[in-house]
Structures are given as structure tokens and as C-alpha cells.
C-alpha positions, 0 to 999 in steps of 0.5 A: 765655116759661116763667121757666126758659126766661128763667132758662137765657137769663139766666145764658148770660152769667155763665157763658161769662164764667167759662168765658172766664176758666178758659180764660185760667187754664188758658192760663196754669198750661199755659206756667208748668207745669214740664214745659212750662218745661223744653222752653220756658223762660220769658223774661218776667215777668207775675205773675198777678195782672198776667195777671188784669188783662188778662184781664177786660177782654179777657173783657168785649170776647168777651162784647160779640162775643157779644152782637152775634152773637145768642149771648144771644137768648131763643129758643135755636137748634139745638146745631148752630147755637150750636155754629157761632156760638161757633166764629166769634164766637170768631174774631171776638173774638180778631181784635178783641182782636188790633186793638186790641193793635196799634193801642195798642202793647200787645204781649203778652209770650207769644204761646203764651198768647193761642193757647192761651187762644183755642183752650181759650176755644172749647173751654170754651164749647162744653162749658160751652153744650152742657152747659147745653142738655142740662139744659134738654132734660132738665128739659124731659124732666120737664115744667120750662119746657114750654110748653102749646100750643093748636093751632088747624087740623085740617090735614096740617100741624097733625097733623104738628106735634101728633105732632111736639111729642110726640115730641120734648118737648125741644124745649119745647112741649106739645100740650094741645088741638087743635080745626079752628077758632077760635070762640066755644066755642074761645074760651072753653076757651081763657080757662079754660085761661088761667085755670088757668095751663095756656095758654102758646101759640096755634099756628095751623095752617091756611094757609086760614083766613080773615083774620077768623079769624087776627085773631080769634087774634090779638087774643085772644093780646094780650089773655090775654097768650099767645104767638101763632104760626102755620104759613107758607104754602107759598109766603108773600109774601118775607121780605125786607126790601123795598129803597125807591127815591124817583123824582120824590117818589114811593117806589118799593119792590123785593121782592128773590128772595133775599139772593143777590145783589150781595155775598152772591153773591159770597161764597157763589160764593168759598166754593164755589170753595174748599172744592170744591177742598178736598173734591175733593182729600182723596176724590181717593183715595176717588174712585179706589177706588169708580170701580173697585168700580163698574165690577168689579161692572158693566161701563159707565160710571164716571158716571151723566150726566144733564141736570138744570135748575139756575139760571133754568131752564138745562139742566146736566150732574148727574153722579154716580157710576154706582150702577145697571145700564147704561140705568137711567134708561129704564126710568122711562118704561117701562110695564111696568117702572111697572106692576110697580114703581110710583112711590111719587110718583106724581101729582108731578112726581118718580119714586122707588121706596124699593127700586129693582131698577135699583140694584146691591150697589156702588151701593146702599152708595154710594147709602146713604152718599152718595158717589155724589155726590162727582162734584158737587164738579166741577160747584160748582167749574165753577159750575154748582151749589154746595155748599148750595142746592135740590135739582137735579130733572129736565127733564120734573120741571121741566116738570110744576111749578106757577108758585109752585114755579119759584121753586126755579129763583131759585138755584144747586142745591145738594149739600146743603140744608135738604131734603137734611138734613130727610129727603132721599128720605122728604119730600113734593114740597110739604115739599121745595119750602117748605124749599127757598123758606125757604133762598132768602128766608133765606139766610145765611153762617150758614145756609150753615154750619149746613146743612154742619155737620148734613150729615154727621149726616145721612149717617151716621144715614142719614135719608131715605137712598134 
């Protein structure tokens, strides 16, 4: 860990005390501000120096919040990510601090105050928290807290992840050498490196190097004191946190699919419920003006209903605002029409084609802007899909999927997902299931959230849109 990385970590939490504090001010100076005092005058004494007093503790009990919600870990997250954790960290706090005015009978004077502080305490923290990550990235522009990355492998992924870091060097990893195996020679490059101060990380980048390999890396990255990171398989033992049951004296251990389970179930089904209904409700009108393009342009069907397989394997209806001529979907199957066109996914189980003579004008702008998809809030509200999840694929797609990668079937589809906001129609079968795996072993409220938040950025900048 580069010492500006450590530094930007360290001062996260003086600073959001400050910024919790200037909000709380600017609470304050808004109620007493004259113009304010003549629309709502003020009936209560407090001083503020007496409204200073209060505060301070109250910002200890934010930064406390904080703490636990992981907003002062090391390792930075995504701007999106952070953004979502202030957000509900700050909810968090503000309920804390309510319970416990409640319980010790401590009512504040004006409840205008503490509003308008929460609301400004947000605002201040998303502000002051984006400002300083756009510092570091620019720092990082200039070569200030980069970290030197060896990667080891010469793989499609590894090729991927060398081109990737230097693209983006904000992200604060720089590729200083990449070699296909780790061994003497390597080795010993590697030690000068150490030794020049140039060597920060080891990446390993090859899912089929042998155990001798990865602990020869390992035990090297201990004992030059670098960080050691390598690349998961595609389809990795779980994640999680294995589940031990004792019968007659003997442990007996359960490797969970998916944290969805039990109370994680139920959560996520109750928030699909909800903001489908929502969601469904504000495009009413939206949903009114497409399915009346779509039929004026082409004649036919509103929707496009096909069976897709959703959850252990079941069939569903996948409806869709229709965006392609009448009987589209049989010329997929039709060799002449293959021969003519292809299939830029041929050799998986897929079919696409990035310009497709089956789409028309009206379904080429919906298609672009996903609204075609807006139909699929119907199927999160009847329970047949929800909001975020795997992309739902095809009966004869399914049919043709190896045993690893059914493990897609474990949840509900989803309308968006980690693959959707990754590139959509531009990654690979394989790239698409990994991500797919990763948010079924990893799934969380949080997750759930971020993946919403990106959703609409990927949409309006259109990646991997098909």
C-alpha cells in the first residue's frame, strides 16, 4: 500500500467530521438567517455555542456509523459504491441519534434543525468524499500513489488486465513487466525490482498454473514484503462462509449456493415488490407512447413474448416491447438467413448479431435506450424475475450450457446485473457467466443497490448496447 494511498485513508475521517460539522453550522445560520426568521419565527433559546455542544458528540456517533459501514477501509471502493453507503450510513446515523433523544428524553428544540442538518450532512459528505477521490485519481494521473504491478501469465485475461490498467491509471496500478511463468529468472528480476523500489504488486494471471507455481509466489510475495493478487477461476470453490452443523460429535459442514437464502430472500423479494410497483406506475405513460410507435411503424404484436428459463430451470414468459419485424425470432434458425448474416457468437450457446436486419427504426431507439425492457417490471412484480440478477437466456441456450455453468439457474433473472453494466451485448459467454457467478456467491443489499445506481449510466452512455 503506496503511503498516499494510506494518507487519502487516513484523513477520510477528520475530514467528513469537519464536513458533519459545517453542515450542522449551516443548519443553523439557515433557521436564524433573518429572511427565514420572517416567514418562521423563532420560539426557543439555544445559543450556539449550546447548539456546539450538542453537535460534537452527535458527529462522533456519524463517525462511529461510518466505521462500521466500512466507509474507512483501506482499499477505496467505486465513487458509486461509496456514494450509496454515505447515503445509507447516513440514514443510519440519523436513526441512532433519533433513538436515542427518544430514550433519554432529550427533545431538541427545532426540528427544522436537525432536517435540514441530516439533508446538508449528505450533502456535504458527498461532496467533500467525491472531491477527494477525484484528487487522488488526478494524483494518480501523474504517477503519485500508482502502484508497479508484475503480472504473471500470459493469458487472454492477463492481456486483458495489462491493457486495462493502462487504460485507466486511475485506478492505481501500473504494469512494469508481464512474463507467462513464475521461475528462477523471473524470480530474480523480480528481486531487483524489489530492490529499486519498483515492485509493489504480484498479480497472478493464469487460472491453470500448478499449485507449485502459486505457492512459489506466494511465498516470494512474503518474503520481499509485496502485495500478492491473482485472478479467480471461472468457476471458483464458494465464497461463502460455510455453515457447520455438529451430529453425534462429528462436524458436519454446508457450502451455501448463494446468500439468498432464508432472510436475504425475503428482502430482496420485498424490494422487487415495491419498486416494480413504483417503476411501473411512473412509465405508465412512457409505456403508452412506445406501444403505440411500435405498432404505427409495424403492424403486429405490441410485445415480443418468448419462453425464457429463469430459476431452477423453469420455463417463463420474457416479455419485451416487440422491437423486430413480425416472426423475427424464426429466422435464427433459418440457414439461409445464418449463412447471409452469421452469428457473431457462434461456437456458444448464444445468437447475436451487432446489426441485426430483423430490428426496425422504433425498435433500434428503444432497443439503444433499453426500453423495450420496461415490459419486465411485470414479470419482477409477478415473481418470475427481479430487478438485479443473471441475465435470463434461451431454452436451446440453456440446453447447450456446461454443468459449471447452470449454476447461473441458482437465482432469479434479472433486469439488470453486474453483466448488463459490464458491457451488456459486447462480453464474452464465459465473462458474462463469471460475473453472473460472482454476484450469486456475493450478493448483498449493498450490491443490489450499486448495481441500480450504475444501471442508468450504463444506459445513458450506452455500453455494449445491441
Amino acid at each position: 500500500m503506496k503511503r498516499a494511498d494510506l494518507a487519502f485513508a487516513a484523513i477520510f475521517l477528520p475530514v467528513d467530521y469537519l464536513a458533519i460539522l459545517l453542515a450542522a453550522t449551516a443548519a443553523y445560520a439557515l433557521r436564524f438567517a433573518p429572511w427565514f426568521t420572517a416567514f418562521r419565527p423563532v420560539t426557543f433559546e439555544l445559543t450556539f455555542s449550546e447548539f456546539l455542544t450538542l453537535v460534537l458528540p452527535v458527529a462522533v456517533i456519524y463517525i462511529a456509523v461510518f466505521a462500521v459501514s466500512g466507509l474507512y477501509n483501506v482499499r477505496p471502493r467505486g465513487l458509486p459504491s461509496e456514494a450509496v453507503r454515505v447515503v445509507v450510513a447516513s440514514f443510519a446515523s440519523i436513526a441512532v441519534v433519533l433513538a436515542i433523544a427518544f430514550f433519554s428524553r432529550e427533545l431538541f428544540d427545532s426540528r427544522f434543525i436537525v432536517l435540514a442538518a441530516w439533508v446538508l450532512s449528505v450533502i456535504f459528505l458527498l461532496v467533500e468524499r467525491v472531491s477527494l477521490r477525484v484528487l487522488q485519481r488526478t494524483l494518480r494521473r501523474f504517477g503519485i500513489g500508482v502502484q508497479n504491478v508484475v503480472i504473471i501469465g500470459k493469458t487472454k485475461g492477463a492481456n486483458e488486465l495489462v491493457a486495462y490498467f493502462a487504460e485507466h491509471p486511475t485506478l492505481g496500478y501500473f504494469p512494469i513487466y508481464h512474463t507467462a511463468h513464475f521461475n528462477e529468472e523471473t524470480a530474480d528480476r523480480l528481486k531487483k525490482l524489489k530492490r529499486d523500489n519498483e515492485l509493489d504488486v504480484i498479480l497472478l494471471a493464469n487460472t491453470d498454473a500448478e499449485r507449485s507455481e502459486v505457492t512459489a509466489i506466494k511465498t516470494f510475495a512474503d518474503i520481499e514484503h509485496t502485495s500478492f493478487l491473482y485472478t479467480a477461476d471461472l468457476f471458483p470453490g464458494s465464497t461463502l462462509q460455510p455453515i457447520v452443523y455438529t451430529f453425534g460429535g462429528r462436524p458436519v459442514i454446508e457450502v451455501p449456493k448463494t446468500p439468498l437464502d432464508g432472510w436475504g430472500a425475503i428482502y430482496k423479494r420485498t424490494f422487487d415488490i415495491i419498486l416494480s410497483l413504483l417503476l411501473i406506475l411512473i412509465t405508465l405513460p412512457l409505456q403508452v407512447i412506445i406501444a403505440l410507435a411500435v405498432v404505427i411503424e409495424n403492424p403486429g404484436p405490441i410485445f415480443f413474448t418468448i419462453k425464457r428459463i429463469g430459476m431452477k430451470g423453469q420455463p417463463f414468459p420474457f416479455m419485451k416491447f416487440r422491437s423486430m419485424i413480425k416472426n423475427a425470432h424464426q429466422l435464427r434458425f433459418d440457414p439461409a438467413f445464418i449463412k447471409k448474416y452469421g452469428n457473431e457468437r457462434e461456437g456458444t450457446p448464444l445468437f447475436k448479431l451487432s446489426d441485426d436486419p430483423r430490428v426496425t427504426r422504433v425498435g433500434r431507439f428503444i432497443r439503444t435506450w433499453s426500453l423495450d425492457e420496461i415490459p419486465q417490471f411485470y414479470a419482477v412484480l409477478s415473481g418470475s424475475m427481479s430487478l438485479v440478477g443473471p441475465r435470463p437466456h434461451l431454452p436451446e441456450e440453456v440446453a447447450a450450457y456446461k454443468p459449471g455453468e447452470r449454476r447461473v439457474l441458482t437465482i432469479k433473472p434479472g433486469i439488470t446485473g453486474l453483466s448488463q453494466i459490464s458491457g451488456r451485448a459486447t462480453l464474452d459467454f464465459e465473462d458474462e457467466v463469471r460475473l453472473d457467478m460472482y454476484y450469486i456467491e456475493n450478493w448483498s443489499p449493498w450490491l443490489d443497490l450499486i448495481i441500480l445506481v450504475k444501471t442508468p449510466f450504463a444506459v445513458l452512455f450506452r455500453k455494449g448496447a445491441s
